[in-house]
C-alpha positions in Angstrom: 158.1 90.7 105.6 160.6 93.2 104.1 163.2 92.4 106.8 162.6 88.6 105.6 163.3 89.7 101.6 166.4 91.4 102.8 167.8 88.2 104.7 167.1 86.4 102.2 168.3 88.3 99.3 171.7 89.0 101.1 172.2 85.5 102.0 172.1 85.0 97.8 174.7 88.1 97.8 176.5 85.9 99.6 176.7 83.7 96.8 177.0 85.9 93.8 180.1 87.3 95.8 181.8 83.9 96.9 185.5 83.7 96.3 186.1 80.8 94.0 189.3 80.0 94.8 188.1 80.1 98.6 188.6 76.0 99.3 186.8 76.8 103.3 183.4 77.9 101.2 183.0 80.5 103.9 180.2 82.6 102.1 178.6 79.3 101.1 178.7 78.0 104.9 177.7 82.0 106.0 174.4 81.7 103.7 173.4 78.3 104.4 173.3 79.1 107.8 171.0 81.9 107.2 169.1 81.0 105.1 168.8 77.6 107.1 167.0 79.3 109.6 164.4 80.8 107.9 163.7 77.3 106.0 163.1 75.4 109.4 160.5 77.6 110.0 158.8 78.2 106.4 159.7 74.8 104.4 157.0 75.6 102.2 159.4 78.9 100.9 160.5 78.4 97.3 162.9 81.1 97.7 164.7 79.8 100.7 164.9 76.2 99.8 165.7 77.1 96.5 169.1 79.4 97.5 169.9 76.7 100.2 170.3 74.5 98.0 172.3 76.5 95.7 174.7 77.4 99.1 174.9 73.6 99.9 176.0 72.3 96.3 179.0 71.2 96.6 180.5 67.7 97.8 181.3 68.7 101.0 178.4 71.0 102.5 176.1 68.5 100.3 174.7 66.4 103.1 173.4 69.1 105.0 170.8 70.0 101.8 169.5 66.4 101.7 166.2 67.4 103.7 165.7 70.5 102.1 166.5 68.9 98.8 163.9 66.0 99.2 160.7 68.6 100.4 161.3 71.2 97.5 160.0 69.4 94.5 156.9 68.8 96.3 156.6 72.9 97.1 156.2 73.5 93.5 155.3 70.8 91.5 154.4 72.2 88.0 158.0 73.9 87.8 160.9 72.0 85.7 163.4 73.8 87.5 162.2 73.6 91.0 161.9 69.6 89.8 165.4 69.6 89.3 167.0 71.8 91.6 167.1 68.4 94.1 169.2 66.9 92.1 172.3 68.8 92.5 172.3 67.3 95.9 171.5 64.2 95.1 173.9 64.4 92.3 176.9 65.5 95.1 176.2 62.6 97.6 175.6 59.9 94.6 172.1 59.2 95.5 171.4 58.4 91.6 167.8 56.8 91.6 166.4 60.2 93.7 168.4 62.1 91.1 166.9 59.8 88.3 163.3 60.3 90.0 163.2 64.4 90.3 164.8 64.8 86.7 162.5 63.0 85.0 159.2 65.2 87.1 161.3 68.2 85.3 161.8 67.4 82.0 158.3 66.2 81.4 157.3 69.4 83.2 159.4 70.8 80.8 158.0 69.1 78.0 154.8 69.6 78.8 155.0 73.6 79.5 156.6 74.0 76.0 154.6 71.5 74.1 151.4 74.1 75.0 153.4 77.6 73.2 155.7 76.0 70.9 155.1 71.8 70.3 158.2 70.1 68.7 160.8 72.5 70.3 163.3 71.0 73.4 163.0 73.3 76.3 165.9 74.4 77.9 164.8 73.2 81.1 164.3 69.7 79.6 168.2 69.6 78.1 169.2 70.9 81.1 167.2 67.6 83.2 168.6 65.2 80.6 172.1 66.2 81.2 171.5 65.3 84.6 169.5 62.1 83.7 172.5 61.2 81.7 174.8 61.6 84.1 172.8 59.2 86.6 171.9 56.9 84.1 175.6 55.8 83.5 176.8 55.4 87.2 174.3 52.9 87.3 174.7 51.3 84.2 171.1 51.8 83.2 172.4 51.9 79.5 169.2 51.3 77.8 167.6 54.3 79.4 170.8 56.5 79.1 171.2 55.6 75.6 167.3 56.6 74.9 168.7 60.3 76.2 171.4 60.4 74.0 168.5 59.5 71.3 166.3 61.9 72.5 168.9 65.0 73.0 170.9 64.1 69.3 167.2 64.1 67.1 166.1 67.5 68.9 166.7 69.8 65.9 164.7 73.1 67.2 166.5 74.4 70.5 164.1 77.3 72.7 166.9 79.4 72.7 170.5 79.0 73.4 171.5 79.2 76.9 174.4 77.8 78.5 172.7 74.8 80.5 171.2 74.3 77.2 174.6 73.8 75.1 176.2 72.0 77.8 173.9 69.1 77.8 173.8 69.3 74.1 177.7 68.7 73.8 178.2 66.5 77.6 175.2 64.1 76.9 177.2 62.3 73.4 180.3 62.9 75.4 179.1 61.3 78.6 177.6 58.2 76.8 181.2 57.4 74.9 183.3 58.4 77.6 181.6 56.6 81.1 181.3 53.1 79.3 184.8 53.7 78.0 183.9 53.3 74.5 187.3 55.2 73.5 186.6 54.4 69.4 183.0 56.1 69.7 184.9 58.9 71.6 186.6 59.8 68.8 183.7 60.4 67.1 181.6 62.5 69.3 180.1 65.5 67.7 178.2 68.9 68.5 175.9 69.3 65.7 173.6 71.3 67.3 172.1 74.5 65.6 173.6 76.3 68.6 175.7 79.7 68.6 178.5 79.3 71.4 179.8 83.0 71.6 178.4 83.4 74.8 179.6 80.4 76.1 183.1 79.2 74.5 184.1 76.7 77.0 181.4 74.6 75.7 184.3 74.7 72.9 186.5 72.1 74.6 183.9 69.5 75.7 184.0 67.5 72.1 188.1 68.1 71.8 188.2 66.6 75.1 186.5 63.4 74.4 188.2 63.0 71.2 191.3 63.3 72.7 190.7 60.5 75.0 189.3 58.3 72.7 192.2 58.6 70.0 194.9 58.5 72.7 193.2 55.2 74.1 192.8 54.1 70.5 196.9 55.1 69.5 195.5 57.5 67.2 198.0 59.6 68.0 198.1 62.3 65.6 194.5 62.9 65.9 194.5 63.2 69.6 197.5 65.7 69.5 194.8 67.7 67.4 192.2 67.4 69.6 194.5 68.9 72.3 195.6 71.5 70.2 192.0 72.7 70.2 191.0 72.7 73.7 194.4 74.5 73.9 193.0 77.8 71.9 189.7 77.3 74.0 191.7 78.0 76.6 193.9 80.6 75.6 191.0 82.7 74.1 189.3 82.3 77.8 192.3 83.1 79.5 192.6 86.5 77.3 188.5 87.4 77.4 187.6 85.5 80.4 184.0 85.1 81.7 182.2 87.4 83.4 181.4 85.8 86.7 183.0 84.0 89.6 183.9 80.8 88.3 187.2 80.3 86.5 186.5 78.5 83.0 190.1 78.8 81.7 190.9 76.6 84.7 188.1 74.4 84.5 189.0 74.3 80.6 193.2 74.2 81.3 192.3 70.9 83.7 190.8 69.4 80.6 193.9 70.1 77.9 196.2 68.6 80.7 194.3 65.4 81.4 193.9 64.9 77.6 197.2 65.7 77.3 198.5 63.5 79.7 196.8 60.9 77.9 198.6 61.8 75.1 201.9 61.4 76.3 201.1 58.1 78.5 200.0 56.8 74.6 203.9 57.8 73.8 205.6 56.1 77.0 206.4 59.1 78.2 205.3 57.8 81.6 206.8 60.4 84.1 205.3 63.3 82.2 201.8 61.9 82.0 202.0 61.1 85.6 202.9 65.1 86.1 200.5 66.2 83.5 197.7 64.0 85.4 198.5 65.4 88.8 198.5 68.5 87.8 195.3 68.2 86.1 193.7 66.7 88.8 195.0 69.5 91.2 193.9 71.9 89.1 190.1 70.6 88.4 190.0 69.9 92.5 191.6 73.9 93.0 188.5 75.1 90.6 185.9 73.2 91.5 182.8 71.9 89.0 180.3 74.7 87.9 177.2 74.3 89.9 175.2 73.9 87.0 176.5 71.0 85.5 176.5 67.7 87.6 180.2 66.9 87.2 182.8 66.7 84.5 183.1 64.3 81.7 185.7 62.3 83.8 187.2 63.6 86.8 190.7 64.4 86.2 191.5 62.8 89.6 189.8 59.0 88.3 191.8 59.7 84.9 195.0 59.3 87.1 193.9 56.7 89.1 193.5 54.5 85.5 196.7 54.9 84.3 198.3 54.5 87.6 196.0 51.3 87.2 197.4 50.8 83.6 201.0 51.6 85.2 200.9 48.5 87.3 200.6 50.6 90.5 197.4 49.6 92.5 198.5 50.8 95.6 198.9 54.1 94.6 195.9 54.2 92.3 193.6 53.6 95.2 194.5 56.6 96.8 193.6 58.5 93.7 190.3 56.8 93.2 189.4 57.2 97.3 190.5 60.7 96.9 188.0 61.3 93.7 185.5 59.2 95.6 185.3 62.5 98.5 184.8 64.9 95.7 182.5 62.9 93.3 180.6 60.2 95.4 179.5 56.4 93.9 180.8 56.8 90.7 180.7 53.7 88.9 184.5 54.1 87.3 185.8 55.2 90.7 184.3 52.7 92.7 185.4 49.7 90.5 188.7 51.3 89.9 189.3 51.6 93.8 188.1 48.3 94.2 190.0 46.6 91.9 193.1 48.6 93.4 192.1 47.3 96.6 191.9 43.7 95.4 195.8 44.0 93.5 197.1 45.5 96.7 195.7 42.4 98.6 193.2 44.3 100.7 190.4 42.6 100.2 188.1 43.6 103.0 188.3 47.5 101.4 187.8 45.4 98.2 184.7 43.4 99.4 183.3 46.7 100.8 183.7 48.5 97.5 182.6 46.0 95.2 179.3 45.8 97.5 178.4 48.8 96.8 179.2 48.9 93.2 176.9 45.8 92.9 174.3 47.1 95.0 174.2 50.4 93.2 173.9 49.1 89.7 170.7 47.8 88.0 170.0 43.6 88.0 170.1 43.6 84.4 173.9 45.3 84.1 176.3 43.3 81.9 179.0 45.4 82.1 182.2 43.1 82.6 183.5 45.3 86.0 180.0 44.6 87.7 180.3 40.7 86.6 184.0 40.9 87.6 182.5 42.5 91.6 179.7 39.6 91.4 182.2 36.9 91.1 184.8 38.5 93.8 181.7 38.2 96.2 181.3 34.8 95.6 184.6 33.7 96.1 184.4 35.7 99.5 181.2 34.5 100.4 182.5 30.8 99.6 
C-alpha cells in the first residue's frame, strides 16, 4: 500500500514542480501516465482520479481525462469539489451541458454542507462551481440561467472565507456576463463590491480594469479606458516586483490583459498597426502563459480579441486564422465559433462556414435570440435551399 501512496504522491510532485513555461507539458504527460495506470485498475480511487485530472487540464492533454473525468463524480458524491473537478475537462474540450450538469451537483453540495454549520453564508466551493456555471452558461447562450448566477453571486453579502477561487468568481462572474454577450456599455460598469480582502491574491486586481477597458474603448470612452489600463498596468507592475509564490506566472497572465485592453485602446484611436502589434503580442503572451488551472478560461481570449478587430479591420481571411487558432486552445466558444464562421463566409468559404455555423447552432439552446445564432440559422437555410 505504502509503495502505492508514494507513486501516487510523486506523480502530484510532478505537478507541483512543472515548468510553466514548459509548452511540451512533460511533467504533466510524465504523471498522467502514472498515475493512469494505477486508475485503470482502481477507478473507484479518489486520489488518483482526482490528480489525473489535474495532470490532464489543459487543452491539449484534455481528451485523454474525458473517461476519468465522467466516473469521478460518481466516486464521491456528497463532495462539491469532487462534483466539480469534472469540469475542468469538460470545460477544455467545450463539452458545456456535462460541465453545466457536474457544477450544478457541486454547488448544491456546497450549499447544502454550509447551510447545516453556517446557513446564509456562500461557500467557497459553491463560488468556485458558479464561476464555472457562468462560464458554460454563456457559450450556450443560456442567458436566463447565467444571468440568475450573476444574481445569485452579486446578493451573496457573507463570503466563508476569502480564498482565491472564491474572489475570482466573485470579480469573473459580472465580468463574464458584460463581456461574452458583448454588452461593452455594461462593461464599463462592472464592479467588485465584494466584502473581500485581495492581499493574497492581487491579480484578482486587474479582472474589473480589464472589462472596463473594453467596454469604454468599444464605447469611445476613451479617457476612461486609458484609466482602466493604467490600473491593470500597476497590477502588473506590483506582481512583477512581489510576484506569486508558485509556478504560474500572474504578471504575464496579468501583462496579456493590459496589452489586449490596450490594444483596444489604440484600435479606438486608428492607430491600427499598433493595436494589431499590441493584440499579437497579447495573444502570444496569454498562449506562452497558459490559463490557471483553476479558473475555466479568461474573460476573453486575447487570441479571439484579435480575430474581432481583424474582423472590424475588413480582414476575414486573416481573422479566421486567429479564431481557428483560439478554437485549439479554447474549444466551442460561442464568440470564436461565430467569428470563424463568419470569417469563413466573407472569405467565400462556405463549406468551413456551413461546418461552423452547424455547430454553433447545434450547441446553443432552441430558445437563443442572440442575432449571430439567427444570423447561422438563416446561412443554413440558404445552403440547404
Amino acid at each position: 500500500m505504502w509503495g502505492q501512496v508514494t507513486t501516487i504522491f510523486y506523480a502530484l510532485s510532478l505537478l507541483g514542480t512543472a515548468d510553466p513555461a514548459d509548452s511540451t507539458l512533460a511533467n504533466q504527460k510524465r504523471s498522467a501516465a502514472i498515475l493512469n495506470e494505477l486508475w485503470k485498475a482502481q477507478q473507484n480511487h479518489p486520489g488518483i482520479a482526482h490528480y489525473l485530472i489535474h495532470s490532464l487540464d489543459y487543452p491539449a492533454l484534455a481528451p485523454e481525462g474525458l473517461e476519468a473525468a465522467r466516473v469521478y463524480a460518481g466516486i464521491a458524491p456528497s463532495s462539491a469539489h469532487a462534483l466539480h473537478m469534472p469540469s475542468h475537462i469538460f470545460t477544455c474540450v467545450g463539452l458545456w451541458e456535462e460541465s453545466i450538469a457536474t457544477n450544478i451537483n457541486s454547488r448544491d453540495a456546497a450549499r447544502e454542507l454550509l447551510a447545516k454549520t453556517r446557513p446564509g453564508v456562500l461557500a467557497i466551493s459553491e463560488l468556485h462551481a458558479q464561476d464555472y456555471l457562468e462560464y458554460a452558461y454563456l457559450q450556450i447562450d443560456d442567458q436566463t440561467r447565467a444571468q440568475a448566477v450573476v444574481e445569485e453571486v452579486h446578493h451573496g453579502t457573507t463570503i466563508e472565507a476569502a480564498s482565491f477561487g472564491a474572489a475570482y468568481a466573485l470579480a469573473a462572474v459580472p465580468a463574464r456576463w458584460a463581456l461574452e454577450r458583448r454588452d461593452w456599455q455594461a462593461a464599463t460598469a462592472v464592479a467588485f463590491t465584494a466584502d473581500m480582502p485581495l492581499d493574497g491574491f492581487p491579480y484578482i486586481r486587474a479582472i474589473t480594469p480589464f472589462a472596463r477597458a473594453l467596454g469604454a474603448a468599444r464605447t469611445g470612452q476613451i479617457e476612461q479606458a486609458h484609466a482602466q489600463v493604467e490600473k491593470i498596468r500597476e497590477v502588473q507592475l506590483g506582481l512583477a516586483k512581489s510576484p506569486i509564490a508558485g509556478p504560474y506566472d500572474w504578471a504575464s497572465n496579468v501583462e496579456a490583459m493590459r496589452l489586449a485592453a490596450a490594444a483596444w485602446v489604440a484600435h479606438a484611436e486608428k492607430r491600427t498597426a499598433e493595436a494589431l502589434d499590441l493584440a499579437r503580442s497579447a495573444a502570444d503572451l496569454d498562449e506562452a502563459t497558459g490559463k490557471h488551472p483553476v479558473t475555466p478560461g479568461l474573460l476573453l481570449p486575447p487570441r479571439e480579441l484579435l480575430g474581432d478587430m481583424l474582423m472590424e479591420l475588413d480582414r476575414p481571411a486573416e481573422a479566421l486564422v486567429e479564431y481557428e487558432q483560439s478554437l485549439r486552445q479554447a474549444p466551442n466558444r460561442f464568440n470564436s465559433l461565430y467569428g470563424a464562421a463568419r470569417a469563413a463566409e466573407l472569405s467565400d468559404n462556405s463549406q468551413r462556414a456551413e461546418e461552423l455555423y452547424v455547430e454553433l447552432v447545434e450547441m446553443t439552446v432552441d430558445g437563443s435570440t442572440r442575432s449571430e445564432v439567427e444570423h447561422a440559422r438563416a446561412f443554413l437555410e440558404r445552403r440547404g435551399g
